[in-house]
FIGU-179108 format. One record per residue (C-alpha): residue number from 1; x, y, z. Coordinates in steps of 0.05 Angstrom, whole numbers, plus 5000, padded with zeros to 4 digits. Each point is the difference from the previous one (the first is absolute). Layout:
# FIGU-179108
num_x_y_z
NUM_X_Y_Z;
...
This chain:
# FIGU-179108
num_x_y_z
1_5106_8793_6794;
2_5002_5023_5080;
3_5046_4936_5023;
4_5013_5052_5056;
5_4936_4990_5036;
6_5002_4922_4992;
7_5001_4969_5072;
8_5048_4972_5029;
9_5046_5054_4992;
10_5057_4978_4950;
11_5068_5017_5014;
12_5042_5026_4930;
13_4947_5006_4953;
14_5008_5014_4942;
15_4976_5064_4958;
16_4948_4997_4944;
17_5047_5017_4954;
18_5050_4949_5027;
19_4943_4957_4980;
20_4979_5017_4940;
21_5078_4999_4983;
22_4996_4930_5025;
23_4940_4979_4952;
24_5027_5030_4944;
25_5060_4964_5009;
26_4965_4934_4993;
27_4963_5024_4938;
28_4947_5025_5037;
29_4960_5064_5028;
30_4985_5017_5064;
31_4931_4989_4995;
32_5014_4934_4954;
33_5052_4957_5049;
34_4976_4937_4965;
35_5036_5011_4938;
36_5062_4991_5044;
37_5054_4958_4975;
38_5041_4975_5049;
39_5072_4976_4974;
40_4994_4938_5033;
41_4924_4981_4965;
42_4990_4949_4954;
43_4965_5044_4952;
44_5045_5018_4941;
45_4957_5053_4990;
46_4928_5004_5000;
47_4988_5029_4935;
48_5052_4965_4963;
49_4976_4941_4942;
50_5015_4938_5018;
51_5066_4972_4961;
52_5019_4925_4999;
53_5073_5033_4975;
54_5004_5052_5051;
55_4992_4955_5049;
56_5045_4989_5050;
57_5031_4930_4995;
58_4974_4969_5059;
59_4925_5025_4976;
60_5019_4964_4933;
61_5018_4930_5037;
62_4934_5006_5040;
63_4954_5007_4933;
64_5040_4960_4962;
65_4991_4944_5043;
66_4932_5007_5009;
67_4980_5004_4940;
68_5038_4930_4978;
69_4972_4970_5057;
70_4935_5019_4975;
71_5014_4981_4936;
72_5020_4931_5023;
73_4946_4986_5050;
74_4943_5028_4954;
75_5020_4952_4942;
76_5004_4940_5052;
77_4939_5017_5031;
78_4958_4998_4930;
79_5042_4946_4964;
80_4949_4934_5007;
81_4942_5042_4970;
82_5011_4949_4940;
83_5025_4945_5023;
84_4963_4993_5073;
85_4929_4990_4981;
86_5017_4927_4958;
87_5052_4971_5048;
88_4945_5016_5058;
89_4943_4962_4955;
90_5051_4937_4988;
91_4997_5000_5081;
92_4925_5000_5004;
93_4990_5080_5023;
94_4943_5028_4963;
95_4996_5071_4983;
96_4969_5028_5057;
97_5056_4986_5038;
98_5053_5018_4953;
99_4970_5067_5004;
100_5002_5002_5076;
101_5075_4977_4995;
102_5008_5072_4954;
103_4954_5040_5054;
104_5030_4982_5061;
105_5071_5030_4980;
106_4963_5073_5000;
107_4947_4986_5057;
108_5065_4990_5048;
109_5030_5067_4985;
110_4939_5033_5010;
111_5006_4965_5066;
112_5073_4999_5013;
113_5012_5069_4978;
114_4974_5051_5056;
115_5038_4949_5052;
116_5063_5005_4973;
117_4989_5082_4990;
118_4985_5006_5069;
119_5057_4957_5025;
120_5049_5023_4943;
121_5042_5036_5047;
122_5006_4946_5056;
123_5018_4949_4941;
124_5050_5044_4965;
125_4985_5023_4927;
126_5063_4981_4969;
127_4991_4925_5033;
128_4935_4990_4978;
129_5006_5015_4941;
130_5058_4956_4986;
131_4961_4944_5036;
132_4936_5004_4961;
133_5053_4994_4937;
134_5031_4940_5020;
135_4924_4972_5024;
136_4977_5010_4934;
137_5059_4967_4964;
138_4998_4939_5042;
139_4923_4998_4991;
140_5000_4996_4932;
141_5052_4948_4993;
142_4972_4954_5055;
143_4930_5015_4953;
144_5036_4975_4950;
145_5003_4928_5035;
146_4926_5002_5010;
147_4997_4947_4937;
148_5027_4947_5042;
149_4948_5008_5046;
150_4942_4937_5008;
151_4941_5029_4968;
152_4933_5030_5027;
153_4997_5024_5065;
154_5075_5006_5026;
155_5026_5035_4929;
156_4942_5055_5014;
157_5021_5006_5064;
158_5074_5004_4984;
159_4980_5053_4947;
160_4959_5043_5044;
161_5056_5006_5059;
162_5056_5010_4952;
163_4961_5057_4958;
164_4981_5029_5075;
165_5076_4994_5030;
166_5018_5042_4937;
167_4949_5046_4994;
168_5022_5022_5077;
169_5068_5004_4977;
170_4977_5050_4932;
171_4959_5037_5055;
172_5070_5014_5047;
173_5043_5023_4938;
174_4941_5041_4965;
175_4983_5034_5065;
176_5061_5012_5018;
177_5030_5021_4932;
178_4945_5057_4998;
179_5019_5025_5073;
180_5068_5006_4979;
181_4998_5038_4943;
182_4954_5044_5032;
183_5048_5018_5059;
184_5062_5002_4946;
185_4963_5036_4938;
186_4941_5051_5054;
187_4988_5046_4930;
188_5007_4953_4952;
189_4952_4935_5022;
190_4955_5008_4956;
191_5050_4997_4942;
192_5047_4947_5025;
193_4937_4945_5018;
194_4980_5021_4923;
195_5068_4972_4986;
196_4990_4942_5039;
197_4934_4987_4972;
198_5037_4995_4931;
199_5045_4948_5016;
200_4930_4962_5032;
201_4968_5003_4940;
202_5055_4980_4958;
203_5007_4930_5043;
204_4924_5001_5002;
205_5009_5000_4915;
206_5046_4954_4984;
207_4992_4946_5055;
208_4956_4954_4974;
209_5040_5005_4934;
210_5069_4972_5035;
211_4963_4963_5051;
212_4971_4968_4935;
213_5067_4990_4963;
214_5030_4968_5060;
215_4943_4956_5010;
216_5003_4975_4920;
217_5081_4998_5013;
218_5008_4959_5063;
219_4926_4979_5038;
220_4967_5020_5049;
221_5047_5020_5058;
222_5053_5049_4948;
223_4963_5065_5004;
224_4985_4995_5074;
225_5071_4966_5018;
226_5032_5061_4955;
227_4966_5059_5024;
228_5008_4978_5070;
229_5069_4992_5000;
230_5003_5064_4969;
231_4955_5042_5049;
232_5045_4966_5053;
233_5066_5021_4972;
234_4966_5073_5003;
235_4985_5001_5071;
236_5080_4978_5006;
237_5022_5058_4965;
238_4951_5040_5014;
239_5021_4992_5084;
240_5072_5031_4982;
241_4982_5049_4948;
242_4944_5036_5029;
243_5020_5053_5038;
244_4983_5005_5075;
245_4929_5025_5014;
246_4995_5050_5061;
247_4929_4968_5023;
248_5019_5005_5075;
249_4966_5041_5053;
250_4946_5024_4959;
251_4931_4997_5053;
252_4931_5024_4989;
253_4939_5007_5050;
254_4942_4964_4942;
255_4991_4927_4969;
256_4994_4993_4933;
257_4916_4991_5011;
258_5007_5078_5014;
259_5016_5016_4930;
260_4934_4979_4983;
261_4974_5064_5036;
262_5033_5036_4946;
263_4944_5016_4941;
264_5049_5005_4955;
265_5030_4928_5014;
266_4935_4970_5002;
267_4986_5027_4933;
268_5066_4989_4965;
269_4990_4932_5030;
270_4939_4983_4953;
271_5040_5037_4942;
272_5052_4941_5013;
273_4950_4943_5005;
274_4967_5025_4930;
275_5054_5002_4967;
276_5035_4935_5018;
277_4932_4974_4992;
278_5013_5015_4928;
279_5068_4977_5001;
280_4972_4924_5013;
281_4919_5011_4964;
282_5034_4968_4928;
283_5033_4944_5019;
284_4941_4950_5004;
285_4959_5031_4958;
286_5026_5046_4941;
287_5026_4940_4957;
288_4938_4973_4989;
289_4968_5068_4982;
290_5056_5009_4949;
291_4986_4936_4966;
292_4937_5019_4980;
293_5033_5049_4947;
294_5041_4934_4971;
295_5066_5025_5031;
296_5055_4948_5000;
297_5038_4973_5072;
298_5052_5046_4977;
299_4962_5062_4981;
300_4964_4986_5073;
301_5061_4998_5032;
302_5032_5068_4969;
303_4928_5034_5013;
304_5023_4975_5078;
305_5065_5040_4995;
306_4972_5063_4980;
307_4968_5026_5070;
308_5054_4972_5041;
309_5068_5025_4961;
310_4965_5073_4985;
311_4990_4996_5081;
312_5071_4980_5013;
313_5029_5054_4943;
314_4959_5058_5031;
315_5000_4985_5073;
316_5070_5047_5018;
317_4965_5054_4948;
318_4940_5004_5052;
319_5040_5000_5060;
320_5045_5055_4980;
321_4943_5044_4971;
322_4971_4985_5078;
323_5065_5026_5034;
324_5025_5066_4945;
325_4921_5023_4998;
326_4980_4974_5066;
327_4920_4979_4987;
328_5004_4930_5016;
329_4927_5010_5009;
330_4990_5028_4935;
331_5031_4945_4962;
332_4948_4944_5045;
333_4940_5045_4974;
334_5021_4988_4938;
335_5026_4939_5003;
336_4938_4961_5021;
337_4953_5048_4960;
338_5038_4972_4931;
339_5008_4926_5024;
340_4918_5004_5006;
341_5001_5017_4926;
342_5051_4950_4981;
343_4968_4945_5032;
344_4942_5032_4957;
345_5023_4984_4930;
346_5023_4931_5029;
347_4932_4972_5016;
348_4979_5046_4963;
349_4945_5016_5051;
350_4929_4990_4983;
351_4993_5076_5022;
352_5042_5019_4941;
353_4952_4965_4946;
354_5043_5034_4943;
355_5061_4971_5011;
356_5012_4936_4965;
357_5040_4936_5018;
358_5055_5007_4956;
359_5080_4996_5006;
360_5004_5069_4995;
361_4963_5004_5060;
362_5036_4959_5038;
363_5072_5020_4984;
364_4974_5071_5011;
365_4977_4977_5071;
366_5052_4959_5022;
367_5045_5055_4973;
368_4972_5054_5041;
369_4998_4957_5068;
370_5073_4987_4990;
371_5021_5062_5004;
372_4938_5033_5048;
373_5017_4943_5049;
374_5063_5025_5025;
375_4962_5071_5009;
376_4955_4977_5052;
377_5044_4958_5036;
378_5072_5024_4993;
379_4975_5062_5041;
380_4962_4969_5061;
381_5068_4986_5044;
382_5016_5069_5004;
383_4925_5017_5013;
384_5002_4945_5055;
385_5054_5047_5027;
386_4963_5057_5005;
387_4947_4971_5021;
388_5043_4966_5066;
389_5030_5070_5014;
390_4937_5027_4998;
391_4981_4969_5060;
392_5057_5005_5040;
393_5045_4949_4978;
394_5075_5016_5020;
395_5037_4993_4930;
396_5053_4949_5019;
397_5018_4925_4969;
398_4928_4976_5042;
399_4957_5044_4962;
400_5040_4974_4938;
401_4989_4926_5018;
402_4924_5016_5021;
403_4986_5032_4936;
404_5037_4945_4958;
405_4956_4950_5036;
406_4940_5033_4982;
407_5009_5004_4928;
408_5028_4933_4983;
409_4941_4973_5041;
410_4954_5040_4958;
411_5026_4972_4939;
412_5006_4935_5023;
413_4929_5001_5013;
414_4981_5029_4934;
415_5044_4951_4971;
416_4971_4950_5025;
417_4928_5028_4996;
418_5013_5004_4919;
419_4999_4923_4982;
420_4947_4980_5045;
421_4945_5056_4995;
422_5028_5000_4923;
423_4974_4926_4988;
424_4952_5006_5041;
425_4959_5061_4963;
426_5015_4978_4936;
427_4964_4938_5016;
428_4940_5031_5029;
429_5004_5059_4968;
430_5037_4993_4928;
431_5059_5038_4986;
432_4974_5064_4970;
433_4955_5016_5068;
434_5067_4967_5043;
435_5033_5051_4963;
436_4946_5058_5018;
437_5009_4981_5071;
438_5072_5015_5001;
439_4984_5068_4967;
440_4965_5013_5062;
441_5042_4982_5046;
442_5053_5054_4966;
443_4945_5056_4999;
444_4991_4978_5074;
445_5083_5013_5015;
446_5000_5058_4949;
447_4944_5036_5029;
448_5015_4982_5078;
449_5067_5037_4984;
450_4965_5053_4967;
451_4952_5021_5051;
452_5060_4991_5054;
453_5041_5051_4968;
454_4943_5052_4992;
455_4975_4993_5073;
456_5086_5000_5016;
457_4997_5062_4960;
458_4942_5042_5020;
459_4979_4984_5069;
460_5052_4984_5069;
461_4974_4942_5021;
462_5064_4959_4975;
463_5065_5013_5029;
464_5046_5017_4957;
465_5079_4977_5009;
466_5028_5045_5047;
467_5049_5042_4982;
468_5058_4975_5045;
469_5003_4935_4964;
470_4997_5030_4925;
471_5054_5012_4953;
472_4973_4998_4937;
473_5003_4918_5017;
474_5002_4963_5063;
475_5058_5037_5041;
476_4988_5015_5066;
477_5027_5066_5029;
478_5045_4981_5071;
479_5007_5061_5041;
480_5055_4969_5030;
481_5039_4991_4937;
482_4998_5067_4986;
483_5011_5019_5066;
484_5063_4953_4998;
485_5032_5022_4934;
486_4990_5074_5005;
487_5062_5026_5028;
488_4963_5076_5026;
489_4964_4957_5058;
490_5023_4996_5067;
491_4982_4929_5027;
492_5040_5016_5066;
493_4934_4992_5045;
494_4963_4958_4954;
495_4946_4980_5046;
496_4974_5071_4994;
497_5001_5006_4929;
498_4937_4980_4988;
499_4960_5014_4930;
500_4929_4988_4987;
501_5008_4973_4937;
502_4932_5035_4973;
503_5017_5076_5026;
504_5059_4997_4952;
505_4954_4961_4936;
């Protein structure tokens, strides 16, 4: 390095020993500054494993939270499943509608989402997510006065703004529970949104089994009143147990329509859609299949259980095998590559004529998408991360809130995507073609990604993330911090010490 000749002429420099002595100090080389680590970071250490009991204890309050709060609102959120459908008929809604009542919860987030990303910031993360708690729990308990509603028109109404109002409150706290844990946890997000996505599909699992006890137990309003007041008393506690959240003077130069400039977004994107799209393909439509091999309501019912606990069980697995081996990529391939063949033996496609419609079959399938789910999604924030950076994206809570945005939109809209296109092909098409669609659509992901990561690898027309803002995660090297805490530097003139941050990288 020949700092010497740099113009303007800096007053005090300092040798190149003084700074590789300075690199290595931080963990680094002198031709490898980005694996600084400045004492002040929030990185515990880049290579370290993630450890809920190595945590420190504020770390532990944050996730803890979270993931109760999760908990909570997931279960409230899927608790009228049973129930819903006949106290909507006794009030003259047909079917259609009911459906539409389900849909519009998702087709808000996907709306919702990217606005509060962008604004995330200007809101505050820590208040909107404790608001879009509290909305939710007083949602679902004034839902749960929607029986005394007149019927027709002005109980479908009712039902469409109060499933709306809380949707946008589930968009706030998911959006802004995902930016948060990416600015507290930058080596670890893949692992600790696994863990959240375990206590998800936990409330996703047993919801409509409490929201049907409480129904038999005390009528109609019970599971809505309870959960409510429950999700409420969250937000409470959650607004003096969370720690504060540094979200403050973070800026960046792009809109969150930028990202979409990013290949890699754009395809991580679609890997999102497909597999949320599978997430919501079987509730209208696998029941029926199933009863065609003489399987009881209960046996149905377990059968149901199987995709989405192995998904919940295995999501932290994938998201820690994405941060220790770092091929987030790698795991999407193969992700949507082995969903394709699950969905496969669910149909079974006609293009596999020699597998049979059996139970074997089935459990096998469902089996295999409960634990490949979490593969191809689990992954795609971190990707999404990469893929921002990769751009030019400053990483700061912004870029957090952006990218949180863009995935819960995605999934929102797969989500949402699922029942409809589900009941729709299966009517047009029958279930074992619905089901060969689907396997498309997950060759489609799986091979987008592939043929991204080849042309990443082999050619230069994709940016990779520069160096400056790698360390082995999503820490950005500050010149000034290490200009600040190394004591050999002279800032007596420091308007003429003036690095060009890529002569020293």
């Amino acid at each position: 390095m020949d700092l010497a000749n740099n113009e303007p002429h800096i007053q005090n420099p300092r040798s190149d020993s003084q700074i590789t002595k300075s690199a290595q100090s931080y963990g680094g080389t002198s031709d490898d500054v980005p694996k600084v680590d400045v004492e002040n970071s929030k990185i515990n250490g880049a290579d370290s494993t993630f450890s809920f009991s190595g945590a420190p204890r504020q770390q532990k309050i944050l996730l803890f939270s979270m993931g109760f709060v999760n908990f909570c609102a997931c279960t409230c959120f899927s608790l009228l499943a049973p129930f819903y459908p006949t106290e909507a008929a006794k009030k003259g809604v047909s079917v259609t509608v009911v459906g539409l009542v389900f849909a519009v919860f998702e087709f808000v987030i996907f709306l919702s989402a990217p606005v509060f990303g962008n604004y995330i910031t200007k809101i505050g993360s820590k208040f909107m997510f404790i608001t879009g708690v509290m909305v939710c729990g007083v949602c679902a308990i004034l839902f749960g006065l929607l029986d005394k509603c007149p019927d027709g028109n002005i109980f479908i109404i009712m039902c469409f703004l109060s499933r709306t109002i809380e949707a946008l409150g589930a968009s706030a706290y998911i959006t802004a529970s995902f930016a948060i844990l990416s600015n507290e946890f930058p080596n670890h997000v893949a692992t600790v949104i696994g863990s959240l996505e375990t206590f998800s599909g936990i409330g996703l699992m047993i919801g409509p089994t409490i929201g049907s006890l409480l129904y038999e137990a005390g009528g109609y309003g019970v599971p809505f009143f309870t959960l409510g007041s429950i999700l409420i008393v969250c937000a409470l506690i959650s607004a003096y147990a969370m720690p504060r959240i540094d979200d403050s003077g973070s800026h960046n130069r792009m809109s969150m329509l930028n990202l979409l400039r990013s290949p890699l977004c754009v395809v991580t994107a679609l890997c999102i859609v497909c597999g949320a799209y599978a997430l919501g393909f079987f509730d209208p439509t696998y029941a029926n299949r199933l009863k065609l091999l003489g399987l009881t309501v209960i046996q149905i019912g377990l059968m149901f259980l199987i995709a989405p606990g192995l998904y919940a069980f295995t999501a932290p697995l994938w998201g820690w095998i994405g941060d220790t081996k770092k091929l987030p990529k790698t795991l999407m391939i193969i992700g949507n590559f082995t969903m394709a063949i699950s969905f496969g033996l669910l149909g079974p496609s006609p293009l596999l004529p020699f597998l049979p419609f059996e139970l074997w079959t089935q459990i096998v399938g469902c089996v295999c998408l409960g634990i490949f789910l979490g593969c191809a999604i689990i992954p795609a924030f971190r990707t999404l991360l990469d893929g921002a950076l990769q751009i030019g994206f400053e990483e700061n809570f912004v870029t957090f809130g952006m990218v949180s945005g863009l995935f819960n939109s995605c999934f929102s809209l797969g989500a949402f995507l699922g029942p409809t296109g589900g009941g729709i092909s299966v009517d047009h098409l029958g279930f074992p073609w619905a089901v060969t669609v689907c396997c498309g659509l997950f060759i489609l992901a799986g091979s987008a990604m592939l043929i991204y990561c080849i042309v990443e690898r082999y050619t230069d027309c994709i940016p990779s993330v520069p160096a400056a803002t790698k360390n082995n995660g999503y820490t950005r090297l500050q010149m000034d911090e290490i200009i600040r805490d190394d004591s050999d530097f002279s800032d007596e003139n420091e308007n003429s010490t003036l690095f060009d941050r890529e002569s020293i990288v």
